[in-house]
C-alpha positions as CSV (number, residue, x, y, z in Angstrom):
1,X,-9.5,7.0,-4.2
2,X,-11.4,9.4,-6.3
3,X,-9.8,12.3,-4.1
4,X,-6.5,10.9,-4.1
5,X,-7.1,11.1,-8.1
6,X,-8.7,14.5,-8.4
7,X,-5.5,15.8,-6.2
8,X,-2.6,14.2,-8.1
9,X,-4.0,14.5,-11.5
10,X,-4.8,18.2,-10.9
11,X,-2.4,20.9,-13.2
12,X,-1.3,22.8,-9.9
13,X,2.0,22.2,-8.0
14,X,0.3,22.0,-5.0
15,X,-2.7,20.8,-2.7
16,X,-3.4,22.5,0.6
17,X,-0.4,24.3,0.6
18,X,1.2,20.9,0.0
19,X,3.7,19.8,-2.8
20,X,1.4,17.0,-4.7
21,X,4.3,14.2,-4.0
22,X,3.0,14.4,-0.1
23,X,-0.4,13.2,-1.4
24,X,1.3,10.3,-3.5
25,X,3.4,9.0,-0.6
26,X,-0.1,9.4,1.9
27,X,-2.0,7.3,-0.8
28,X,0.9,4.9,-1.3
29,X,1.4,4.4,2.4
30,X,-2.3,4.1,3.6
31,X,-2.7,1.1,0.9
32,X,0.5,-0.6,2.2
33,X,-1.0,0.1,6.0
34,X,-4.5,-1.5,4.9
35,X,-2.6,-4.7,3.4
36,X,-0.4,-4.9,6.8
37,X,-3.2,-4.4,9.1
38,X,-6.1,-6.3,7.0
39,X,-3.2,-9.1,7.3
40,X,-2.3,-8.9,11.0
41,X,-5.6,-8.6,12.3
42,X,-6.0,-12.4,10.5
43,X,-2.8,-13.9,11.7
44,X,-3.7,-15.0,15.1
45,X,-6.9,-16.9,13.8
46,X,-5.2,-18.3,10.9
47,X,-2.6,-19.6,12.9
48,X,-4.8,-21.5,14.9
49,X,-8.1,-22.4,12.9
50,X,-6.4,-23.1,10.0
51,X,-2.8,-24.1,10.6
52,X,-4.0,-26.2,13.8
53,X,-1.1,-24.7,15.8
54,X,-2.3,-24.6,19.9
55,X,-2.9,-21.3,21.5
56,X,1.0,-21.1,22.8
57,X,3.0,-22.1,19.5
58,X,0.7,-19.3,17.7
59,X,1.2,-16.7,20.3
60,X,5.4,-17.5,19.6
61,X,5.3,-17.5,15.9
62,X,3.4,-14.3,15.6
63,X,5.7,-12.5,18.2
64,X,8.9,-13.6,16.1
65,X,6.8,-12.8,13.3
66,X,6.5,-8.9,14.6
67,X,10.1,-8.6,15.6
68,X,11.2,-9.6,12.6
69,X,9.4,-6.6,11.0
70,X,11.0,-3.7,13.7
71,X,14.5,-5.6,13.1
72,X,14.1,-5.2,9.0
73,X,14.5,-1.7,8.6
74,X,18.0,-2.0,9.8
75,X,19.1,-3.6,6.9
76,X,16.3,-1.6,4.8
77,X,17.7,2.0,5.8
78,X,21.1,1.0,5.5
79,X,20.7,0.0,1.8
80,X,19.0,2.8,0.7
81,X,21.3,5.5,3.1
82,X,24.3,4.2,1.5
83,X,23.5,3.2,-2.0
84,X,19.4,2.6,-3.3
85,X,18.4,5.6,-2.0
86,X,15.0,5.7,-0.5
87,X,12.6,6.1,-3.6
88,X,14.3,2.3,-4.9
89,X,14.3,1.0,-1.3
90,X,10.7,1.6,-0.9
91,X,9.5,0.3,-4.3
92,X,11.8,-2.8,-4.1
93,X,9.9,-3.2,-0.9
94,X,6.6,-2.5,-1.9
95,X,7.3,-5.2,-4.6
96,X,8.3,-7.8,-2.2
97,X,5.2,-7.0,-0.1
98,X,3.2,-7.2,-3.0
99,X,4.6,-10.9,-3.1
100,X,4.3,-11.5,0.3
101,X,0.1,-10.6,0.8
102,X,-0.3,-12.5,-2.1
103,X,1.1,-15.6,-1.2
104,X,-1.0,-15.3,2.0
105,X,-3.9,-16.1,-0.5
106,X,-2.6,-19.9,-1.5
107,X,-4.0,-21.7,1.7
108,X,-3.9,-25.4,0.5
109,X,-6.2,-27.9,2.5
110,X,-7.9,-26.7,5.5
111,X,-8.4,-30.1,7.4
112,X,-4.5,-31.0,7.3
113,X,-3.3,-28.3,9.7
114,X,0.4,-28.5,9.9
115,X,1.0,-30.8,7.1
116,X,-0.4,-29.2,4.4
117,X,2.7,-29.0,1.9
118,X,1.9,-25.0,1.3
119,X,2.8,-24.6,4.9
120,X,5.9,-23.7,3.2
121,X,4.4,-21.4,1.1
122,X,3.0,-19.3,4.0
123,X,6.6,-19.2,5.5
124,X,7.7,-17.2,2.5
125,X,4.9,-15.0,2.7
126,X,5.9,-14.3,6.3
127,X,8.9,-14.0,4.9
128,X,8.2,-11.5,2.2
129,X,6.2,-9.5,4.3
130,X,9.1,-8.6,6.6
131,X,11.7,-8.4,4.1
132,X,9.5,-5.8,2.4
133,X,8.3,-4.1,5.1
134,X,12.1,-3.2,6.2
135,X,12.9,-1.8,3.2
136,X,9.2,0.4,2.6
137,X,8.9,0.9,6.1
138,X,11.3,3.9,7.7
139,X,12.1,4.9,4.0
140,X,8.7,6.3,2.6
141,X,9.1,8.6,5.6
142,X,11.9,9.9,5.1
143,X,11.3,11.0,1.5
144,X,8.6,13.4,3.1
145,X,11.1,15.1,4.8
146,X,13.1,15.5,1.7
147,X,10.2,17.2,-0.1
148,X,10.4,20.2,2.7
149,X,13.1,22.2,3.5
150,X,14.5,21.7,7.3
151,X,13.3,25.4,8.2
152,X,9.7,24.8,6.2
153,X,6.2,25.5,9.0
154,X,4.6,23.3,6.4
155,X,6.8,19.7,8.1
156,X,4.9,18.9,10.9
157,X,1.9,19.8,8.7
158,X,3.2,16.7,6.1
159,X,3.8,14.3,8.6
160,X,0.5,14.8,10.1
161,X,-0.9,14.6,7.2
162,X,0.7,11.4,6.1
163,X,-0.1,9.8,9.2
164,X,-3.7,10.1,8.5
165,X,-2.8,7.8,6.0
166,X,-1.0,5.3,8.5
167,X,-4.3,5.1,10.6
168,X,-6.9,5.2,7.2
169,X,-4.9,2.8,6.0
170,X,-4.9,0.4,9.5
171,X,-8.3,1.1,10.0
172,X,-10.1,0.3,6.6
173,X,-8.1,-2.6,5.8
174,X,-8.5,-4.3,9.4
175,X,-12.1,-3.9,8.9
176,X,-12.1,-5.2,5.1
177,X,-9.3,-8.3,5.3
178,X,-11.2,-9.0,8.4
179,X,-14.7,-9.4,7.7
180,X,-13.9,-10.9,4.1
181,X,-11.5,-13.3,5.6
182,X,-13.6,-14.5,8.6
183,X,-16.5,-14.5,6.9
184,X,-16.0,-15.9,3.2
185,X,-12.8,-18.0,3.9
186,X,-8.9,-16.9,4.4
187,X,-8.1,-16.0,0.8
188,X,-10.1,-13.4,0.3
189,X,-9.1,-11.8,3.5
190,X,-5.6,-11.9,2.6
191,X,-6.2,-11.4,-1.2
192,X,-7.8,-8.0,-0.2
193,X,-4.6,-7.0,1.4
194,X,-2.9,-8.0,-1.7
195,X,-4.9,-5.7,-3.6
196,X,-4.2,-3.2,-1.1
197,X,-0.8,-3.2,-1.8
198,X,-1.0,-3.8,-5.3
199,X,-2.7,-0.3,-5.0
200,X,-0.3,1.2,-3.5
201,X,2.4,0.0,-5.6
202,X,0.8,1.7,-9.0
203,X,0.1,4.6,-7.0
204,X,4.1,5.2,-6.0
205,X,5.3,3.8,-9.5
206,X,3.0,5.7,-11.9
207,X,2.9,8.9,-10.1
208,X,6.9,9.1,-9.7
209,X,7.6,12.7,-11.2
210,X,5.3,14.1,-8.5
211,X,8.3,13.5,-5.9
212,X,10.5,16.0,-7.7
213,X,13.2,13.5,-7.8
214,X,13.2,13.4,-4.1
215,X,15.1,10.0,-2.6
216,X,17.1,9.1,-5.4
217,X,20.3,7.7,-4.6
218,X,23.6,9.8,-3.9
219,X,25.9,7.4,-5.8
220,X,24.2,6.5,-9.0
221,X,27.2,5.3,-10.6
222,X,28.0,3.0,-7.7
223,X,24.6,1.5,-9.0
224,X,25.4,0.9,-12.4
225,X,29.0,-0.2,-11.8
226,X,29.2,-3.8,-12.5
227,X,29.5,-6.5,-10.0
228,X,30.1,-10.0,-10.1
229,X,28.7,-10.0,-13.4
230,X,25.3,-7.8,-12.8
231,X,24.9,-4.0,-12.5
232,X,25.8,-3.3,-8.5
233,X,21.7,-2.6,-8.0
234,X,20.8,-5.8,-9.0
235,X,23.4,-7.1,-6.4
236,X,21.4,-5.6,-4.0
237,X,18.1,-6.8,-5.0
238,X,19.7,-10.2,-4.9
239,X,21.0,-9.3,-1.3
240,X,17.0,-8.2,-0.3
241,X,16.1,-11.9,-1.9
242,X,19.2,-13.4,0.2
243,X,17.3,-12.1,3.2
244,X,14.3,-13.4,2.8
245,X,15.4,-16.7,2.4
246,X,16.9,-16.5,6.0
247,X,13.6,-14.8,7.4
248,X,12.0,-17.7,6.0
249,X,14.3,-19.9,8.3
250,X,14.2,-17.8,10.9
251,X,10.3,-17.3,11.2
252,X,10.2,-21.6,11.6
253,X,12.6,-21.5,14.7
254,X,11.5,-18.8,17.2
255,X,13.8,-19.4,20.0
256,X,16.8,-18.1,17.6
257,X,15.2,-14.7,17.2
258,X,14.4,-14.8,20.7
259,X,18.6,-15.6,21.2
260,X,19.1,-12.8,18.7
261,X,17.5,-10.0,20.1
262,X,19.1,-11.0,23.9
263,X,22.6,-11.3,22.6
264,X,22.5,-8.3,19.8
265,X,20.3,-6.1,22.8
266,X,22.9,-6.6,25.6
267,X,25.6,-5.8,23.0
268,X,23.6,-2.8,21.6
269,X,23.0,-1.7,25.5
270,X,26.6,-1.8,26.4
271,X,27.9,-0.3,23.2
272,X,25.7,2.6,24.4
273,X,26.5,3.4,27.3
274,X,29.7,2.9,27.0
275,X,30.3,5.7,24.5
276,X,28.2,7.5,27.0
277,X,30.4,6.9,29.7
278,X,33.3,8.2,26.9
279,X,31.2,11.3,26.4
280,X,30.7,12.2,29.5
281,X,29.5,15.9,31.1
282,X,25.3,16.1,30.3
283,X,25.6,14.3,27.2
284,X,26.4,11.3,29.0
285,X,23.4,11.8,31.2
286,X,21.1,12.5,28.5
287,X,22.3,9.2,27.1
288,X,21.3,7.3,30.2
289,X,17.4,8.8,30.6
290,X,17.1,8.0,27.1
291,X,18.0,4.3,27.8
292,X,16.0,4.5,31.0
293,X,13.0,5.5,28.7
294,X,13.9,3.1,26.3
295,X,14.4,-0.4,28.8
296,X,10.6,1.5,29.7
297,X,9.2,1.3,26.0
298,X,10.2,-3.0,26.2
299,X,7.5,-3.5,29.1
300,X,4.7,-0.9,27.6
301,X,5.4,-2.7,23.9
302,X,5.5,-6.1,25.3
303,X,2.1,-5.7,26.7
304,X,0.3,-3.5,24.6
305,X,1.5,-5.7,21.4
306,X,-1.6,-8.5,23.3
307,X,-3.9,-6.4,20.9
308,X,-3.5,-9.0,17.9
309,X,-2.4,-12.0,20.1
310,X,-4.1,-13.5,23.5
311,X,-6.3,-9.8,23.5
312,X,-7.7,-10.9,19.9
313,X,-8.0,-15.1,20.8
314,X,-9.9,-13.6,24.2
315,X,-12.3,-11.5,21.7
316,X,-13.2,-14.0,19.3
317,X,-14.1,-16.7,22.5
318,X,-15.2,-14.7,25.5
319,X,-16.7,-11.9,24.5
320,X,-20.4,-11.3,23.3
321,X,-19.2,-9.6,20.0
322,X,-22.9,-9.5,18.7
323,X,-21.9,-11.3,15.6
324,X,-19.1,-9.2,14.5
325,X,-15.9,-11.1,13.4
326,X,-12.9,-10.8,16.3
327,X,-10.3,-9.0,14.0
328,X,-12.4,-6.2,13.1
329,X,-11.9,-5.1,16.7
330,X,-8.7,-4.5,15.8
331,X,-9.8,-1.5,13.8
332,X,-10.5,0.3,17.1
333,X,-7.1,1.3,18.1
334,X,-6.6,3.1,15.1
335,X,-9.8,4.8,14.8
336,X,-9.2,5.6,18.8
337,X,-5.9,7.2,17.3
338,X,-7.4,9.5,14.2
339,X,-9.8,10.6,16.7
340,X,-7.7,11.4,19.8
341,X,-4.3,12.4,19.1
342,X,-5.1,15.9,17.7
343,X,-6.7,16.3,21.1
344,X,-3.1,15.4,22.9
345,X,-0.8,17.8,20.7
346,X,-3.4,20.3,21.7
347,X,-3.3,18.9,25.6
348,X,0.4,18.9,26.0
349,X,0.9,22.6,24.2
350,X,-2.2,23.9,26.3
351,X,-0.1,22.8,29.7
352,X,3.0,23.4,28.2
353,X,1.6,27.2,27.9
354,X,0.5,26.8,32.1
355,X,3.9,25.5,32.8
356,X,1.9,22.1,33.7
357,X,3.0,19.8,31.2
358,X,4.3,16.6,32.7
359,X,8.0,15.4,32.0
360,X,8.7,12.8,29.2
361,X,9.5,10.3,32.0
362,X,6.6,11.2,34.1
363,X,4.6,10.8,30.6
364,X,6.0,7.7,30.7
365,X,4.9,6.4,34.1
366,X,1.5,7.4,32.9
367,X,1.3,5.5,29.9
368,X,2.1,2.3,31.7
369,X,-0.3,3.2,34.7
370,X,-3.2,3.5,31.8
371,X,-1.7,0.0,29.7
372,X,-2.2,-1.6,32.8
373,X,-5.5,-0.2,34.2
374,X,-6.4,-1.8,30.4
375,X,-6.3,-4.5,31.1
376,X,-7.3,-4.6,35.1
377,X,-10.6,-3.0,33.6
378,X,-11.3,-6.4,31.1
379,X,-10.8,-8.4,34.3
380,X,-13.1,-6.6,36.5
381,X,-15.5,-6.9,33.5
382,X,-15.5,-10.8,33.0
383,X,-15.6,-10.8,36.6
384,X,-18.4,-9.1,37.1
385,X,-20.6,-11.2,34.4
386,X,-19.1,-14.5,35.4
387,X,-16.4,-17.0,34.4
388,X,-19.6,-18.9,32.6
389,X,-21.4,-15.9,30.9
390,X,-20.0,-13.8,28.0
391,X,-17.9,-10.6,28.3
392,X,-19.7,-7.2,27.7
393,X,-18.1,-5.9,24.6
394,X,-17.7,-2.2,26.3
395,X,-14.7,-3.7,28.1
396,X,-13.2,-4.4,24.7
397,X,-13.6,-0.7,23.8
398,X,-12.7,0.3,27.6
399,X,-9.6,-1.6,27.2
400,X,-8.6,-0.5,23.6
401,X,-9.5,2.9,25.4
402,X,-6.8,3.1,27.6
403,X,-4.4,1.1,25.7
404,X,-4.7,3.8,23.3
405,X,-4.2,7.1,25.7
406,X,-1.1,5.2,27.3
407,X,0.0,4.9,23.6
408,X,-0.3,8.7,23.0
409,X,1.6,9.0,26.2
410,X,4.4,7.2,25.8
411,X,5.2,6.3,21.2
412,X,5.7,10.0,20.2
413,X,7.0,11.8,22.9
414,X,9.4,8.9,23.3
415,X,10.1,10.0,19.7
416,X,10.7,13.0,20.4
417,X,12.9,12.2,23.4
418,X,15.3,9.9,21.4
419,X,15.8,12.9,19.1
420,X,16.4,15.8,21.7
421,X,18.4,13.5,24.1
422,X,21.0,12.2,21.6
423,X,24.5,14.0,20.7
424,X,24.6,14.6,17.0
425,X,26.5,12.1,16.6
426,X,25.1,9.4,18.2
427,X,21.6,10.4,16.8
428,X,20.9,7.2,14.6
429,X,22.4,4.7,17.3
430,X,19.6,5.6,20.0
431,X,17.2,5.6,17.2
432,X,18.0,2.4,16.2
433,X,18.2,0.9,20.0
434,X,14.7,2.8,20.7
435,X,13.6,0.3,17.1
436,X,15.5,-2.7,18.8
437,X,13.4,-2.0,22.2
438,X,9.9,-2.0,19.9
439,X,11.1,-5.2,18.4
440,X,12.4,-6.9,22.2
441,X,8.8,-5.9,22.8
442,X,6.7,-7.6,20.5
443,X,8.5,-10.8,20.9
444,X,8.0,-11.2,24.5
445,X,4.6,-10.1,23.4
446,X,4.5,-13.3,21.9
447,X,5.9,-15.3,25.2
448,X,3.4,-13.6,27.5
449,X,0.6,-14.4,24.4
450,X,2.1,-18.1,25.0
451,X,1.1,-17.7,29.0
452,X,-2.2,-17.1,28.3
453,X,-3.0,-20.0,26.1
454,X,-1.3,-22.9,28.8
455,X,-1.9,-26.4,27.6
456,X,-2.6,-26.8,31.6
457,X,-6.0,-25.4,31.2
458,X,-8.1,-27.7,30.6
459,X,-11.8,-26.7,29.6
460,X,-13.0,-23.4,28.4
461,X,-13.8,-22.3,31.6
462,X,-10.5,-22.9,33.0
463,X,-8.8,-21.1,30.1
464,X,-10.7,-18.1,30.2
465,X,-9.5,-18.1,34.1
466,X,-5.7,-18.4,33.0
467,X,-6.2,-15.7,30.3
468,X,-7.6,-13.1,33.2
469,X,-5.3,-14.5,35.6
470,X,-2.4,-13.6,33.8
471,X,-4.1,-10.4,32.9
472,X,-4.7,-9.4,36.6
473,X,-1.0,-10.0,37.0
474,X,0.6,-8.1,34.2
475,X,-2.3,-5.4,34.9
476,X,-1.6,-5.1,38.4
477,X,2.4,-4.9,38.4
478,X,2.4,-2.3,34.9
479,X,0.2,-0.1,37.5
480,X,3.0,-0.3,40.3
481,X,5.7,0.2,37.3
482,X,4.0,3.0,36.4
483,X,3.3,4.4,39.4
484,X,7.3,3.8,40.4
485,X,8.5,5.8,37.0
486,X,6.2,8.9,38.2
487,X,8.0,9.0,41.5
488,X,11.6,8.7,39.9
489,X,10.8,11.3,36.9
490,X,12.6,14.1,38.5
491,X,15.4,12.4,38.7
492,X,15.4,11.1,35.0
493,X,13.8,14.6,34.1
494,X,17.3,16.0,35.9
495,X,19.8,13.5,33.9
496,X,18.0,15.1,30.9
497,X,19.6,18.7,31.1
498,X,17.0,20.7,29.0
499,X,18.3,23.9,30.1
500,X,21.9,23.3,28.4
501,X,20.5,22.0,24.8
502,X,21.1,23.2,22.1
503,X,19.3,23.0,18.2
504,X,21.8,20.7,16.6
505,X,20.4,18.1,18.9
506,X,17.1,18.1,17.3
507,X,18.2,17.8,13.6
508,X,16.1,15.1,11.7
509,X,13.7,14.9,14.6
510,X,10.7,15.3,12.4
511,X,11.9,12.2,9.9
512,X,12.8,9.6,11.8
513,X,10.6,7.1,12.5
514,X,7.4,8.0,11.6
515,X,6.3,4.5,12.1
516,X,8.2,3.4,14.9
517,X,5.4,1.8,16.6
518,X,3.2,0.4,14.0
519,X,-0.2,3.0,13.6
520,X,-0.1,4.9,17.0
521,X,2.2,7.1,16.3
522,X,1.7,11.4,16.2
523,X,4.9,13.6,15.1
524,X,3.0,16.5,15.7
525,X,2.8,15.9,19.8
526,X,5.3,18.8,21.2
527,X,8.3,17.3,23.1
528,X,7.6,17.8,27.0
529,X,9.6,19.7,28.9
């Protein structure tokens, strides 16, 4: 904080080589990442210790819950493209957020589970979170963008820099929300990521002339024009407070968001490739890798999303944690992610330079071989010690581990892919249906969560062996997935037609979403060849 102040409050233009509005959006962000994170990293427990729901009803709610937040930003990016522009988007959803962690803090009785009255009142929190989070989310990365030219060598730079402040963010406020709220009692957990966000809030509004005017809206008069009796921009605030009253609904009854994303997700698939088929020549092919690459993301998101479900339950009850509270493990993935994804750009532009790199799809294949040997390697562990002794925390790191490296493998090259496969025209469409996949993803995350925590086990014993049951299985067939993908990359790596792109496909590619997979994601990771 006293860095973030010494930089913004400086008398140059710049910092680093860096227009001083970067710094602004990195501190803004990495508070809104430590509310979100401190947050998640509590849900799973809260769910069941407090609210009194059963292993397999939490496991649902808190994959809606994470669908919900990928399918936001659809509504979020089209208000502020078309009329808030994305400096008002992102502090209309910064407020909303603010409302949201806050909320979390009003907890009610602890011994009446489910009917506690401010069950309610944790709804609208849910509900307030995602809401805000789709119109912050994609939009605070887009306004780096706008404070660089296109041709600047300083963008990949900014992003890099600001996703420092994506993984600070997740990291410290995991660790923070976690031990306050496991240790001294909910509230405080979740009023530390209020504060978080709070922080980030003052940070964005005070320090405002630092953007250089960057994100403001392209039809300011359509803003002030009146509108059913109100200026047209509080219409649309009133349309952001419209949808949250229907996330509220929608978070209670899960199997209609399930419904939602398989009806909308077949539509979105065939709406795709048909226009493909329309295009035709390589376009049309480039089309088709990118939705084999993106039907690939589902599988790797569904699974790798366990981290703050069933992998967190398994943590707090099998594993000999030393007395360190479950959620702080959540930290690790992040940390795993400051630390290692440097070393991947540098990887894939050393082999690129050897003519070694692997394809994007044969990237692919690996990143599901390594989600899967995840969690294979937790099995062996508890294995190995016994059903009736406690898991060696190192498998919680081994499996964090590879989840991690599979993530560097597969969330910014498939970035990158989406952005170098798509016609110009088309560009935002695959970017979207890539966000749809994430958000398919996380809510069978939730249904395979669900599988672990079967109301047929009976005993801890017995539902420690269902967990690592259903472990072994998912483990054992991402490995053949993976290993399938490799063998079939030349063909995918063939429908791609690098030879015959050209630069207009790759406008924007530095921009759009940043955050398209919570914190593991690295714009700086050369596309593969």
């Amino acid at each position: 904080m006293i860095g973030g102040a010494t930089i913004v409050t400086s008398s140059k233009a710049e910092f680093a080589g860096h227009p001083k509005g970067l710094f602004v959006l990195f501190f803004a962000e990495m508070w809104e990442r430590f509310s979100y994170y401190g947050m998640r990293a509590l849900l799973i427990f809260y769910l069941t210790q407090h609210w009194l729901f059963n292993d397999e009803k939490a496991s649902v709610i808190y994959g809606a819950y994470t669908a919900l937040v990928y399918i936001a930003p659809v509504l979020g990016g089209y208000l502020a493209d078309k009329y808030l522009g994305q400096r008002k988007a992102v502090l209309f959803g910064a407020v909303l957020l603010t409302i949201g962690h806050f909320l979390m803090a009003f907890e009610g009785e602890g011994t009446l589970g489910q009917n506690n009255p401010m069950i309610d009142i944790f709804w609208a929190a849910l509900a307030f979170i995602i809401v805000g989070s789709g119109f912050l989310k994609a939009n605070i990365s887009v306004i780096v963008g706008q404070l660089y030219p296109r041709t600047d060598i300083r963008r990949d730079g900014a992003y890099t820099i600001f996703y420092m402040g994506i993984n600070v963010g997740a990291a410290v406020g995991t660790i923070i929300a976690g031990y306050l709220g496991q240790t001294y009692g909910w509230a405080y957990g979740f009023g530390a990521a209020g504060i978080g966000m709070l922080l980030g809030l003052v940070v964005f509004v005070v320090f405002k002339p630092l953007l250089l005017g960057k994100g403001e809206s392209t039809v300011p008069e359509k803003l002030a024009a009146p509108f059913m009796g109100m200026k047209f921009e509080w219409f649309l605030y009133l349309v952001g407070f419209a949808a949250v009253a229907v996330t509220w609904w929608l978070v209670q009854n899960q199997a209609i968001v399930g419904t939602i994303l398989g009806v909308f997700g077949l539509a979105l698939v065939a709406f795709v490739v048909w226009e493909a088929i329309k295009i035709g020549g390589h376009d049309r092919d480039r089309i088709f890798a990118a939705m084999f690459l993106i039907i690939g993301s589902v599988l790797f998101w569904a699974l790798f999303e366990q981290a703050g479900s069933s992998l967190n339950l398994f943590t707090d009850r099998y594993v000999d944690r030393q007395g360190v509270s479950a959620s702080i493990f959540q930290s690790i993935n992040p940390i795993y992610i400051i630390m290692l994804a440097p070393l991947f750009a540098g990887l894939w532009t050393w082999l690129g330079k050897k003519g070694l790199e692997p394809s994007t799809p044969a990237k692919f294949g690996l990143a599901l071989i390594q989600l899967g040997a995840g969690f294979l390697v937790l099995v062996l562990g508890a294995n190995t010690v016994g059903m009736e002794n406690m898991t060696p925390v190192i498998f919680i790191f081994l499996i964090y581990l590879l989840h991690t490296t599979g993530e560097l493998c597969l969330s910014p090259v498939g970035l990158s892919a989406m952005n170098r496969l798509a016609p110009a025209h088309m560009a935002s469409l695959i970017m979207g249906t890539w966000f749809f996949a994430s958000a398919t993803g996380n809510f069978v995350a939730g249904l395979i969560a669900a599988a672990t925590g079967s109301e047929a086990a009976s005993g801890e014993g017995a539902a420690k062996e269902t967990v690592l049951a259903v472990y072994s299985q998912i483990g054992w067939i991402t490995v053949g997935v993976g290993i399938a993908v490799i063998v079939i990359s030349p063909l995918i790596k063939k429908l791609m037609h690098l030879d015959t792109l050209r630069d207009d496909t790759l406008e924007g590619a530095a921009e759009a979403g940043l955050e398209a997979q919570e914190a593991g994601v690295h714009p700086t990771s050369r596309p593969s060849s």
